[in-house]
C-alpha positions as CSV (number, residue, x, y, z in Angstrom):
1,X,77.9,-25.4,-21.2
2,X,79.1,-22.1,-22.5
3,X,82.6,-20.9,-23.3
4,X,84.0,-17.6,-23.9
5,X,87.6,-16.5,-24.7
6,X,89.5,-13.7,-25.7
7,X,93.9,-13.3,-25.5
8,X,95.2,-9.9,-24.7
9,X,98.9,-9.1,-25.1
10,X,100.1,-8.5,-21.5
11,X,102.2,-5.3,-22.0
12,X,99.6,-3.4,-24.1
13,X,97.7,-3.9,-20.9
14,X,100.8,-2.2,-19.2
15,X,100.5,-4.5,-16.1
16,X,104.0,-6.0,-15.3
17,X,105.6,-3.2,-14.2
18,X,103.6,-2.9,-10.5
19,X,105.4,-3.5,-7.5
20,X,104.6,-6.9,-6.3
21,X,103.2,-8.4,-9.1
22,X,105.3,-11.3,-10.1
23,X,105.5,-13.2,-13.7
24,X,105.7,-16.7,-13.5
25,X,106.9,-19.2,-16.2
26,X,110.3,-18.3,-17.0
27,X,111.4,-19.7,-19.9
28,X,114.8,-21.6,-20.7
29,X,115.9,-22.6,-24.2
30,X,116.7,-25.8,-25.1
31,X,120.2,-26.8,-25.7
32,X,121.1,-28.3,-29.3
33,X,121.7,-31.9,-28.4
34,X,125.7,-32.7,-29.1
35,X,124.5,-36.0,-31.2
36,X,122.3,-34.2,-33.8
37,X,123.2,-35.6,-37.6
38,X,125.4,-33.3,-39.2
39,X,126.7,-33.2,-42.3
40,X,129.9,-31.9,-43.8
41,X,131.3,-31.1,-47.0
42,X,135.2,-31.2,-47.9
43,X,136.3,-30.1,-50.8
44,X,139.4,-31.7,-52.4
45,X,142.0,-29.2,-55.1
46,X,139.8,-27.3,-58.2
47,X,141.5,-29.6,-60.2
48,X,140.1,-33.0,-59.2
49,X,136.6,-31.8,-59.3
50,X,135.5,-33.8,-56.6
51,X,133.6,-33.3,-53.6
52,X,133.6,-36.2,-50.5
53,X,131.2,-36.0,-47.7
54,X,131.8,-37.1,-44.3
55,X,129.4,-40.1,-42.8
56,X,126.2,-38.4,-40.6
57,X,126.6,-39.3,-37.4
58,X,123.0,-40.6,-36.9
59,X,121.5,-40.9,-33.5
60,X,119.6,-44.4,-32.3
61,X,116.8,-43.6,-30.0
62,X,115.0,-45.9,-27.8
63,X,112.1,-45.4,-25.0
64,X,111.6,-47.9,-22.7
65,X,108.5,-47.6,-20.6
66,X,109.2,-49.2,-16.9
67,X,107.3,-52.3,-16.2
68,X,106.5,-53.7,-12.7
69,X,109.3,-55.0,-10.7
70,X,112.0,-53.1,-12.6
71,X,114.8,-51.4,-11.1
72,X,116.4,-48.0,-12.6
73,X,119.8,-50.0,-12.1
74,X,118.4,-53.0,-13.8
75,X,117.4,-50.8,-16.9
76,X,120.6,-49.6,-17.7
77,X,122.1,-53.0,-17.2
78,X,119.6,-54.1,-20.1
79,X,121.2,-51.3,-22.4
80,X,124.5,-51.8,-21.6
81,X,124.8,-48.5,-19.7
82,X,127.2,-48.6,-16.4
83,X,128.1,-46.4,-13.8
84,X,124.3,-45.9,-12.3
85,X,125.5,-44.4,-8.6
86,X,127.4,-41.1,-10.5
87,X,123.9,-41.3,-13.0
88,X,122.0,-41.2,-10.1
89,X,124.1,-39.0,-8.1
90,X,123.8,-36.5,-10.8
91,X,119.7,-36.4,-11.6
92,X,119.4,-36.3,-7.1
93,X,118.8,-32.5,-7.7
94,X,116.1,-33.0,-9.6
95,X,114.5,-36.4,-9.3
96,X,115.4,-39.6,-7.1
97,X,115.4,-41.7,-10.3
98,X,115.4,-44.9,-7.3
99,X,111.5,-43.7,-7.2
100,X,110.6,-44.1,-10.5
101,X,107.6,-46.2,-11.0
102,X,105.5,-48.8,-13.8
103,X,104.2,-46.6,-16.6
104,X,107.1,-44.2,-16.7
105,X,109.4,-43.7,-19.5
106,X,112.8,-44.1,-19.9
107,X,114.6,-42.5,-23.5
108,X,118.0,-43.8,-24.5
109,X,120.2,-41.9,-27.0
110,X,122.8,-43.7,-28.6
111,X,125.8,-42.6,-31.2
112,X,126.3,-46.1,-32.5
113,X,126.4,-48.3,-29.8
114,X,127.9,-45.9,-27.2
115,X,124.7,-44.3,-25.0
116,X,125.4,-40.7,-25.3
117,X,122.2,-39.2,-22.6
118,X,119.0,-40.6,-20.9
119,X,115.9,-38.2,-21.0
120,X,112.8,-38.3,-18.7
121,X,109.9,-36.3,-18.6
122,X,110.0,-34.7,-15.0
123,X,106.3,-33.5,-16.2
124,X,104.5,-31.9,-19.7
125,X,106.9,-29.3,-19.6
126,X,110.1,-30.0,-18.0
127,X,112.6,-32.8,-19.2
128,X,115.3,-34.3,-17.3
129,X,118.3,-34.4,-19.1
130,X,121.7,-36.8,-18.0
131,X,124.8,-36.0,-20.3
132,X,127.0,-39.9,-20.1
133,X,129.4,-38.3,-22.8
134,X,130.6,-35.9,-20.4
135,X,133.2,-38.1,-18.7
136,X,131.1,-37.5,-15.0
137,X,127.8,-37.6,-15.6
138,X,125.7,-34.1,-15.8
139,X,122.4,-33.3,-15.3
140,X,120.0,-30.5,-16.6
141,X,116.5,-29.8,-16.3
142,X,115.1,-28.6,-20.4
143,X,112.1,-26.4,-20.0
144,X,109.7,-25.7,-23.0
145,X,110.0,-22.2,-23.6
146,X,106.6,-20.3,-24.1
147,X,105.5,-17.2,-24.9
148,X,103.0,-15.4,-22.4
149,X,99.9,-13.0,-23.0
150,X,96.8,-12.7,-21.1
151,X,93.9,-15.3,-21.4
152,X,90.7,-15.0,-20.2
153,X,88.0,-17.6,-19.6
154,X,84.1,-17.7,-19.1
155,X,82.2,-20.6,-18.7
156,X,79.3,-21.9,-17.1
157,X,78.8,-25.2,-15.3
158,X,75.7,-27.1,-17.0
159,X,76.7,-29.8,-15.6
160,X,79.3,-30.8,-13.1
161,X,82.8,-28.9,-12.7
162,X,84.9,-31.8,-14.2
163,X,82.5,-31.7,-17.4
164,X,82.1,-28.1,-18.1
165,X,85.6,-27.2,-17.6
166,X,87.1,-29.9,-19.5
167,X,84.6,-29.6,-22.0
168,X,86.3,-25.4,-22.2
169,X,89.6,-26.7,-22.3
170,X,90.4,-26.5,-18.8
171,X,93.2,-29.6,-17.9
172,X,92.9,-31.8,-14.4
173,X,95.4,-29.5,-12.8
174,X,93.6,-26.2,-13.8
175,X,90.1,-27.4,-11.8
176,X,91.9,-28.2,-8.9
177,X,93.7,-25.1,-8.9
178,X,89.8,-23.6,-9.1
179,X,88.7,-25.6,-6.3
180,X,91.5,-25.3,-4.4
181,X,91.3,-21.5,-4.5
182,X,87.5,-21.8,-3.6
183,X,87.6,-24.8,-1.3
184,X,87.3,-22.4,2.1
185,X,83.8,-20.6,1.2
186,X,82.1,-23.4,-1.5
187,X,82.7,-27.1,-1.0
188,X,83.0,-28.0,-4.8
189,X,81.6,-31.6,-4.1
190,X,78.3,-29.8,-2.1
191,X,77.5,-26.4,-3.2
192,X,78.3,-25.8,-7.1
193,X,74.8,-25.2,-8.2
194,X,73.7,-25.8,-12.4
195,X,74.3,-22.3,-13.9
196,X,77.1,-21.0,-11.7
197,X,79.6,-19.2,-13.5
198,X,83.8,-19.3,-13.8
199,X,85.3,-16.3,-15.0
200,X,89.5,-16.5,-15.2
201,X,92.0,-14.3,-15.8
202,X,95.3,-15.6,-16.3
203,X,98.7,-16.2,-18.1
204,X,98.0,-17.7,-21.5
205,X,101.0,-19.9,-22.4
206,X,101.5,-20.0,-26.4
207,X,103.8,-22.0,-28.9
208,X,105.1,-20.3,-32.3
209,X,101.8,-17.9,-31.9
210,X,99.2,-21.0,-31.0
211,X,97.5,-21.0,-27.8
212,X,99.1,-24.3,-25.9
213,X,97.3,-23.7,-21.9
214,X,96.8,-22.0,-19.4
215,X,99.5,-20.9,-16.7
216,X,99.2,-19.3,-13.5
217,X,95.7,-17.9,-12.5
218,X,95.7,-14.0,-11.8
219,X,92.3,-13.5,-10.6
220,X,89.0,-15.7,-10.4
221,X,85.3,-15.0,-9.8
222,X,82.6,-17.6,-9.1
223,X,79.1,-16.6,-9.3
224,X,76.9,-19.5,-7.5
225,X,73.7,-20.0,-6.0
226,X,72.7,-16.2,-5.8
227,X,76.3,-14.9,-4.4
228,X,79.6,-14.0,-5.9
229,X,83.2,-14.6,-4.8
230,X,86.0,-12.7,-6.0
231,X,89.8,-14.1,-5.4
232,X,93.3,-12.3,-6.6
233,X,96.9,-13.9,-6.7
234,X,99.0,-11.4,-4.7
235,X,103.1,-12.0,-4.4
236,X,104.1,-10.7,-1.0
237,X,107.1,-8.5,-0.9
238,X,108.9,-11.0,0.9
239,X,108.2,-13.8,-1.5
240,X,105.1,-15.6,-0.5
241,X,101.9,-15.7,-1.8
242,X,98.2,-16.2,-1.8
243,X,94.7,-15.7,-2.9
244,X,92.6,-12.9,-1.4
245,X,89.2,-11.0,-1.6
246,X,89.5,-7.3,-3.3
247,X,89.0,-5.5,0.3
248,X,92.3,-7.5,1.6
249,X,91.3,-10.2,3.2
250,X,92.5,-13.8,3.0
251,X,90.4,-16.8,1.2
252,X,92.1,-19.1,3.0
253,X,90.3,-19.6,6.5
254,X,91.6,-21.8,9.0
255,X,89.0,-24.5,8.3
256,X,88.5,-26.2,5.3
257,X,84.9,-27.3,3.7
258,X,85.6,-30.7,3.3
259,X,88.1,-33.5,3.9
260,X,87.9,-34.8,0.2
261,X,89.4,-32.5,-2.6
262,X,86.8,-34.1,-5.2
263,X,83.9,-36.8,-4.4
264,X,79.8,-36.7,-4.0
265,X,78.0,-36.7,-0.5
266,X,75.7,-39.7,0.0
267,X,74.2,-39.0,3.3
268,X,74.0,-35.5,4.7
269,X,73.4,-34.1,7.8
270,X,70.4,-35.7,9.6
271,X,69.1,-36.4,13.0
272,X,66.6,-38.6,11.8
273,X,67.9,-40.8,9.1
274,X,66.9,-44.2,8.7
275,X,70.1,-46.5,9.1
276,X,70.4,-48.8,6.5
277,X,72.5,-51.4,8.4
278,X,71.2,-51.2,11.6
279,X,67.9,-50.9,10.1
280,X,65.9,-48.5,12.6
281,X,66.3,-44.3,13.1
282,X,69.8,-43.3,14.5
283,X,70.9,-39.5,13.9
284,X,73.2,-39.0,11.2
285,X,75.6,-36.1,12.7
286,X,77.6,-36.0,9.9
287,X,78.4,-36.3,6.0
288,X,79.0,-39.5,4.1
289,X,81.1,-38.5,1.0
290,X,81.4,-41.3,-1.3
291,X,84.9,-42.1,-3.2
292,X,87.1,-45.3,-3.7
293,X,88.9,-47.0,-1.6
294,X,92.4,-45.4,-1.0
295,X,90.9,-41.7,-1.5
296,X,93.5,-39.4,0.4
297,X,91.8,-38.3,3.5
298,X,93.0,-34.3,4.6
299,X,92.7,-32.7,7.9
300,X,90.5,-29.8,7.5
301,X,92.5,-27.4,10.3
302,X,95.3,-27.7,11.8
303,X,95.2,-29.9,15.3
304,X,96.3,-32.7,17.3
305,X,95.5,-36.7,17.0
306,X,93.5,-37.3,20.1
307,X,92.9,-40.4,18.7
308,X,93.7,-43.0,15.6
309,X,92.7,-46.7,15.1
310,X,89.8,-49.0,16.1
311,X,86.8,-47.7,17.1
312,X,83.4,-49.8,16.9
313,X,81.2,-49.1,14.3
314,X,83.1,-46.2,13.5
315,X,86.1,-48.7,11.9
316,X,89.3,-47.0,11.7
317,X,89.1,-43.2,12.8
318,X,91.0,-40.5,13.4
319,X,89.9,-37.5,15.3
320,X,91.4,-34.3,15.6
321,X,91.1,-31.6,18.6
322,X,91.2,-27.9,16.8
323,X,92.0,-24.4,18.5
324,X,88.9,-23.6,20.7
325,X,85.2,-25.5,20.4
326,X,86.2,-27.7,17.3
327,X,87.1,-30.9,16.7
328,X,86.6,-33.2,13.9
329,X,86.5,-37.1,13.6
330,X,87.2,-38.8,10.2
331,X,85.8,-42.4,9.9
332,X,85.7,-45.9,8.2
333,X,89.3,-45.4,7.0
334,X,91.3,-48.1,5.5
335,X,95.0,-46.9,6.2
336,X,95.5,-44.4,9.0
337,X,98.3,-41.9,8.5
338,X,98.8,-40.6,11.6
339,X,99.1,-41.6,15.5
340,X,97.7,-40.6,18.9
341,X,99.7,-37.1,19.8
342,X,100.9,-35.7,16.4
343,X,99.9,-32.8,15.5
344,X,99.2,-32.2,11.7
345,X,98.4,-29.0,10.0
346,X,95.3,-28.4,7.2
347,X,95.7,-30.3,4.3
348,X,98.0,-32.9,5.5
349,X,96.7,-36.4,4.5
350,X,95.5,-38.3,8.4
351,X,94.1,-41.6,6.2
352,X,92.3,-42.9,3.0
353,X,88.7,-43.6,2.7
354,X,87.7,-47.3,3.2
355,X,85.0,-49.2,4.4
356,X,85.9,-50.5,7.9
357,X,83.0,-50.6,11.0
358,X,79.2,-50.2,10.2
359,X,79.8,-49.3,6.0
360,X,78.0,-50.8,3.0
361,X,80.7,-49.5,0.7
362,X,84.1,-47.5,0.7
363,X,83.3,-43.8,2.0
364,X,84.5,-41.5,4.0
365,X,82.0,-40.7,7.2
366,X,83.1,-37.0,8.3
367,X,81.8,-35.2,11.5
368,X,82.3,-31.5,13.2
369,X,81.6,-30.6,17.1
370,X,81.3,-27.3,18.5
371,X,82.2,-27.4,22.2
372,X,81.2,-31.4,22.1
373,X,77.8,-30.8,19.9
374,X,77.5,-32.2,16.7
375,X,77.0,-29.5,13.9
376,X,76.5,-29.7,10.1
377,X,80.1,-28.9,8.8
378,X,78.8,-28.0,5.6
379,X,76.7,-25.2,6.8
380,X,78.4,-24.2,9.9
381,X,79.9,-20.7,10.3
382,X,83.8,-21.1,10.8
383,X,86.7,-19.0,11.5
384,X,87.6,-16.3,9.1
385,X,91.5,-15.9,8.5
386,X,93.2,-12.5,9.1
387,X,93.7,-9.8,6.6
388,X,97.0,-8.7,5.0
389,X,99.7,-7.1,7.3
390,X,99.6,-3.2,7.0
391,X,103.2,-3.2,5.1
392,X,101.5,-5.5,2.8
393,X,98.6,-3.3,2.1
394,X,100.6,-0.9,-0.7
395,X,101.5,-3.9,-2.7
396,X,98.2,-5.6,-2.7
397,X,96.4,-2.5,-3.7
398,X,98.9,-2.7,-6.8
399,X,97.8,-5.8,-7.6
400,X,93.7,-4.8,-7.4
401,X,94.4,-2.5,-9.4
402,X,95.9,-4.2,-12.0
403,X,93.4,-7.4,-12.4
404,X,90.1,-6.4,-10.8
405,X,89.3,-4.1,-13.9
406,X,90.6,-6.8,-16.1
407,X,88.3,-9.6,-14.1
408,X,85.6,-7.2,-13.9
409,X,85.4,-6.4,-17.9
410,X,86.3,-10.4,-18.7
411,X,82.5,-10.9,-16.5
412,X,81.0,-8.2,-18.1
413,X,77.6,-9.8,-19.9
414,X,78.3,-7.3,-22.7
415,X,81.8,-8.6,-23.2
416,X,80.7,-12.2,-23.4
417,X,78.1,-11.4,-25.7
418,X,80.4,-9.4,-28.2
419,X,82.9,-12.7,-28.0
């Protein structure tokens, strides 16, 4: 696995200022907690010569890290804090803290004996904040403030995503972000072949002048198996947003690759295959993607349940009748999400992967029909999505401009070399 990297100061780049563009990762400073030890000094006359100092007020700190079984109203019983409905009431905005779960942490600050806040981490950067010295409780949310330049990344995948990209400093969040950005042309479970190449341009998020992570992705190239795929973030005008190739279309197509967001396929595609239950050729007219049991289970399109529960061999399945020749069936589920009628839109969860019907293990059986034929979904042609609106066009072009030289000169072989 090779890395390459290089940070470039966002405004010598003279970017921010198109029309469209829009800078994530605001930044909020903390407030100085109230309870902080201070000291003070009083002086008494010249003449006594004598200088008293008041007592710190020193701050007692616990974390408490939830166990099964607990209750949020429970927990504050057990340090002596009361009044959990207005607590609760107060944090609603920004967490249901009646959901929290075993593993999560809890932090009580006390002045003496009297509790004085509770924090929790809403996530690595955000912190909940509930004021109990306030009379009525009160609620913030504390961001870590960051400063923001441009980070670029190469790397090339020796060996699978999760490795590689880790192995560059990537986090879990950023290589699903990739994948997710990708998951309409390459199935990242099927397709990533050894050698392909990541390059990423995006907002480099940095502490007192260290590089910390990376924020939002501004543009993304894959080069795989012979072909490249080039993806932008545009900001609409009116707000939304998306990922799109430089001539304006969409990525996002109105099928998905694959049902699974990350697992291996065991058994392709195959109207031969030898069944290893039944123990005599049956075709195999779909893919077997192999992940553990309770795997979220995604409708690749939008559609309508034509039918979920029982059926034979299959176990539990759920299939799904698309717009025009499609529909896709989802089988040896162990919990199905949905029920005969509803309609659910791509991405929505419809079960978890089991092991029900004719299975030697937990995997998810997947299958595509055109017009009632059975097709290899991982090779099939499928619907493209539409391009950007004509209004749209002005602001997009905006946004090419700005990144696509950027991208381009972050790919370029002499650039890596000189890094």
């Amino acid at each position: 696995m090779s890395v390459a990297r290089s940070t470039v100061s966002l405004l010598a780049l003279g970017v921010v200022a198109f029309t469209g563009f829009k800078l994530a990762h605001t930044s909020s400073s903390r407030p100085v907690p109230a309870s902080v030890p201070v000291l003070v000094e009083v002086a008494t006359p010249p003449e006594a010569a004598l200088v008293q100092a008041a007592a710190p007020v020193v701050e007692r700190v616990v974390n408490h890290r939830i166990a099964g079984g607990e209750t949020f109203g429970g927990i504050l019983a057990r340090y002596g804090v009361t009044g959990v409905t207005g607590i609760v009431a107060a944090a609603a905005p920004h967490k249901d803290l009646t959901s929290i779960r075993a593993g999560q942490e809890l932090t009580f600050h006390f002045d003496g004996d009297q509790p004085t806040r509770i924090t929790y981490a809403l996530d690595e950067d955000r912190t909940l904040v509930i004021h109990l010295d306030t009379g009525t409780p009160q609620a913030q949310v504390d961001e870590v403030a960051y400063d923001v330049g441009l980070e670029t990344r190469v790397l090339t995948l020796d060996s699978s995503l999760w490795a590689s990209a880790t192995a560059a400093g990537l986090r879990p969040a950023d290589i699903v972000e990739l994948a997710r950005i990708f998951e309409y042309e390459v199935d990242f479970n099927t397709e990533l072949r050894a050698g392909a190449k990541l390059v990423l341009v995006g907002d480099g998020l940095f502490s007192d002048g260290a590089f910390v992570k990376l924020g939002d992705l501004r543009a993304v190239q894959l080069e795989n198996d012979g072909r490249t795929y080039t993806a932008l973030h545009h900001a609409h005008a009116d707000g939304e947003d998306g990922w799109y190739h430089p001539d304006g279309t969409a990525t996002k197509r109105a099928f998905l690759r694959s049902p699974l967001a990350f697992s291996r396929v065991t058994s392709g595609f195959n109207p031969k295959r030898y069944h290893p239950i039944l123990k005599k050729r049956r075709p195999h007219n779909g893919t077997d993607f192999g992940a553990s049991q309770g795997t979220p289970v995604r409708a690749v399109a939008d559609g309508r349940v034509v039918l979920s529960g029982r059926n034979g061999g299959y176990g539990n399945q759920v299939k799904l009748d698309h717009a025009g020749p499609y529909t896709t069936s989802y089988s040896h589920l162990h919990r199905l999400k949905v029920k005969n009628g509803q309609r659910v839109k791509q991405g929505d969860v419809i079960g978890t992967v089991g092991a029900t019907g004719l299975a030697t293990g937990p995997h998810l059986h997947f299958e595509m029909r055109v017009n009632g034929k059975p097709v290899n979904a991982m090779k099939v042609d499928l619907p493209t999505a539409l391009p950007l609106p004509a209004a749209e066009r002005g602001y997009f072009i905006a946004t090419r401009t700005a990144w696509l030289p950027v991208l381009e000169a972050a790919a370029s072989p002499a650039v890596a070399a000189l890094e």
